[in-house]
C-alpha positions as CSV (number, residue, x, y, z in Angstrom):
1,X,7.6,98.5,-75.6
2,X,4.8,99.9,-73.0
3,X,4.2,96.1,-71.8
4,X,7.8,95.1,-71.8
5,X,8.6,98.4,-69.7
6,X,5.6,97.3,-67.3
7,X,7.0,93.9,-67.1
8,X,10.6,95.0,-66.5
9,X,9.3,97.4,-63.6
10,X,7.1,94.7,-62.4
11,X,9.7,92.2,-62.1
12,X,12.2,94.8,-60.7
13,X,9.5,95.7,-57.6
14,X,9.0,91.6,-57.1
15,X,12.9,91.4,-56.8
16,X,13.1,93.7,-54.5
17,X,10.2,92.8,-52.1
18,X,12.2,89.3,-52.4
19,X,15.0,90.9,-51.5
20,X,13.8,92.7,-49.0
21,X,12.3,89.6,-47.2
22,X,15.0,87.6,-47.4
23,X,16.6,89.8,-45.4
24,X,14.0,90.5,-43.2
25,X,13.6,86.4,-42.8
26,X,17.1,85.9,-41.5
27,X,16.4,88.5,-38.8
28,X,13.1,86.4,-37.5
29,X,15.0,83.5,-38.0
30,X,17.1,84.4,-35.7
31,X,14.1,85.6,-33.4
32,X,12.2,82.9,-33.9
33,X,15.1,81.0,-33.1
34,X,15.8,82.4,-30.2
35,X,12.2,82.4,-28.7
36,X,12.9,78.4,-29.7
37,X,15.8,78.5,-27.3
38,X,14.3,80.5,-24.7
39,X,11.1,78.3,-24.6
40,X,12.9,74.9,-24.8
41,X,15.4,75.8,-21.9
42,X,12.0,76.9,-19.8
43,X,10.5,73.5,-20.7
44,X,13.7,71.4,-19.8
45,X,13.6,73.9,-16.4
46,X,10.3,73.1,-15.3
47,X,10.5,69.5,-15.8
48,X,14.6,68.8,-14.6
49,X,13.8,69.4,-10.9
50,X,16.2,71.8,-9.2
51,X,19.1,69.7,-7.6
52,X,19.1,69.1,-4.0
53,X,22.8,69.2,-3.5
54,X,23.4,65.8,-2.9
55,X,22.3,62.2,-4.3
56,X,20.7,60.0,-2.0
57,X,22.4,56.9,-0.4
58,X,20.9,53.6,0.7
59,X,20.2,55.0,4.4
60,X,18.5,58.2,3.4
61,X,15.3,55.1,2.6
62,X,13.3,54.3,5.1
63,X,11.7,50.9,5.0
64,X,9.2,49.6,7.9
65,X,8.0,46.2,8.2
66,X,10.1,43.0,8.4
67,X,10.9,39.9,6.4
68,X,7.8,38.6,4.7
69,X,5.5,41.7,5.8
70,X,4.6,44.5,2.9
71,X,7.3,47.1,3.3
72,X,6.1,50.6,4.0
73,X,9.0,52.4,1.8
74,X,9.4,56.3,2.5
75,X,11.6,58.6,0.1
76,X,12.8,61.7,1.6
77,X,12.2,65.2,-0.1
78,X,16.0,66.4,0.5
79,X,18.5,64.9,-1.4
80,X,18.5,63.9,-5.6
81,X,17.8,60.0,-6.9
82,X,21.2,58.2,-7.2
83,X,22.4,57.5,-10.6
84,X,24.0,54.0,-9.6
85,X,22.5,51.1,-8.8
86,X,22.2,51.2,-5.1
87,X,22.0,47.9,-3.0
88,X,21.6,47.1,0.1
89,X,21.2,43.8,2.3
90,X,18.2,45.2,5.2
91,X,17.7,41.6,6.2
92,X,20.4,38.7,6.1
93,X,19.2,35.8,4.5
94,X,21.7,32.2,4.7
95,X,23.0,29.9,2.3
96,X,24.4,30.5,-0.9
97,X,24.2,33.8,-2.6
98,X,22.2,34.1,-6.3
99,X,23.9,32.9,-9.2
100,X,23.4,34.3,-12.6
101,X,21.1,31.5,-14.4
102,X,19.4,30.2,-10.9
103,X,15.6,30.5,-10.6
104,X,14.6,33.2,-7.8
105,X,11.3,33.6,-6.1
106,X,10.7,37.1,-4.8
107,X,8.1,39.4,-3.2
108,X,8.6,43.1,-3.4
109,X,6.9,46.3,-3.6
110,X,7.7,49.4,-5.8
111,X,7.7,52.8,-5.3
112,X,8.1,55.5,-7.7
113,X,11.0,57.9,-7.2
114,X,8.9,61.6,-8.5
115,X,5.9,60.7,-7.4
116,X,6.5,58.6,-4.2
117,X,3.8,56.1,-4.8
118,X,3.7,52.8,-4.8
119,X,3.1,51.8,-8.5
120,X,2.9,47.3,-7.7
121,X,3.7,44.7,-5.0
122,X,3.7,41.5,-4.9
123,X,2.8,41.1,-1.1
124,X,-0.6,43.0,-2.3
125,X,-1.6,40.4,-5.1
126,X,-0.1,37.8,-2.4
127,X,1.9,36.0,-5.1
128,X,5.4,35.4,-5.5
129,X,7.1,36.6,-8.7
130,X,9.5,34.1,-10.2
131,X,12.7,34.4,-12.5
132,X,15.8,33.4,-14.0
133,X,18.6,35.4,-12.7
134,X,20.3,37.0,-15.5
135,X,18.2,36.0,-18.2
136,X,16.7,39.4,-19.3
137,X,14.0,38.3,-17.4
138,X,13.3,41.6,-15.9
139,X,14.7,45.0,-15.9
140,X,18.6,45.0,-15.2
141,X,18.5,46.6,-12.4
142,X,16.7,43.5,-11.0
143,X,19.3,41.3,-13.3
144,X,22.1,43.2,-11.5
145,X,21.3,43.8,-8.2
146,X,19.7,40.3,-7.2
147,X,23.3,38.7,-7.7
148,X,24.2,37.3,-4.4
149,X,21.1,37.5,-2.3
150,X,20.3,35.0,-0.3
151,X,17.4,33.0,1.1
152,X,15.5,35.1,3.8
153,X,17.3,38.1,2.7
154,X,15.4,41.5,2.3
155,X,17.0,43.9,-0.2
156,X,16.6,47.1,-1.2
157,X,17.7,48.3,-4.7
158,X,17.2,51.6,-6.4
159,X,17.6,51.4,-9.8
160,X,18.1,54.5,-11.6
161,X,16.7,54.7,-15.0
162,X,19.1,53.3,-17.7
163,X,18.5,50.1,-15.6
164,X,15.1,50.3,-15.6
165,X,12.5,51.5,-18.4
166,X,14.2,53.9,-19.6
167,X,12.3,56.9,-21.6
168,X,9.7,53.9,-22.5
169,X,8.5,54.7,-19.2
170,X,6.6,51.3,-19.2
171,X,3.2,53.3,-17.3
172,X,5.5,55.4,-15.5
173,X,7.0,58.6,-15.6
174,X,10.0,58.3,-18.6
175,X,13.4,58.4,-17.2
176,X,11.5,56.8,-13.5
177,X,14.4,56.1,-10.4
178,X,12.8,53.0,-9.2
179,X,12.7,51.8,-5.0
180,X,12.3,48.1,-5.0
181,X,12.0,46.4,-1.1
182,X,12.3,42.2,-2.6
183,X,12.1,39.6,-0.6
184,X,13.9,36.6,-1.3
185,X,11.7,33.7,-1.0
186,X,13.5,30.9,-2.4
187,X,17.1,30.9,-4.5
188,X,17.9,28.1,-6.5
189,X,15.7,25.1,-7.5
């Protein structure tokens, strides 16, 4: 009876400390929880700049240089990235606009929206970049926002980032607004 009595107590004390935790766990659950919260919403807050009060437009970009020179493209630091497609004819080109399915041969430069630097450009390598409009080609805001440019035409387009790479981030920041100056060299065959 001695061992069964020791036992009996013995499994009486584990029950309780059991008990006793398990009530104890729901309270640092909830603590722990909350600490989860409190650190995820300070993440999100240092990485979600603060809003500016207004999304940028077309004409809040500045762009120097001309037709067929590299663009110098400058962001400003006082309003948010638009979340449209924005496009904007800077040059007029002639003849008939862009067609989905028509071959296009473009220079551009891109700048990154966060960072304000130029991430490529096709002046720089001093090669034309060719496509098929509406192909999947390229990203869509490129698919998208090429439609009716013409010949001689210089075009800006911010993309924002569900038209462009997305979270992928494709050796960007993820979730990148994208400035594209393009200059259409040749539309059509």
């Amino acid at each position: 009876m001695r061992v069964v009595g020791k036992v009996g107590a013995i499994g009486m004390v584990a029950a309780a400390v059991l008990l006793v935790a398990g009530c104890g766990g729901d309270d640092d659950s909830k603590a722990d929880s909350s600490a989860t919260t409190t650190a995820a919403r300070s993440a999100a807050a240092t990485t979600t700049p603060a809003s500016k009060g207004r999304e940028c437009t077309a004409d809040d970009i500045k762009v120097d240089g001309g037709y067929g020179e590299a663009p110098k493209i400058t962001i400003p630091d006082d309003c948010d990235p638009p979340k449209q497609l924005i496009v904007k004819d800077l040059v007029a080109g002639s003849g008939p606009g862009a067609v989905a399915g028509q071959p296009l041969s473009m220079n551009y430069t891109l700048i990154t929206w966060s960072d304000k630097k130029k991430l490529d450009s096709s002046f720089d390598r001093g090669k034309e970049f060719t496509l098929n409009l509406g192909a999947g080609e390229v990203i869509k805001g490129w698919d998208q926002g090429l439609v009716g440019v013409q010949q001689g035409a210089r075009r800006l387009l911010i993309v924002p980032p569900d038209l462009g790479y997305g979270a992928g981030g494709r050796g960007m920041k993820p979730n990148e607004t994208l400035v594209f100056v393009t200059d259409a060299v040749k539309v059509g065959s």
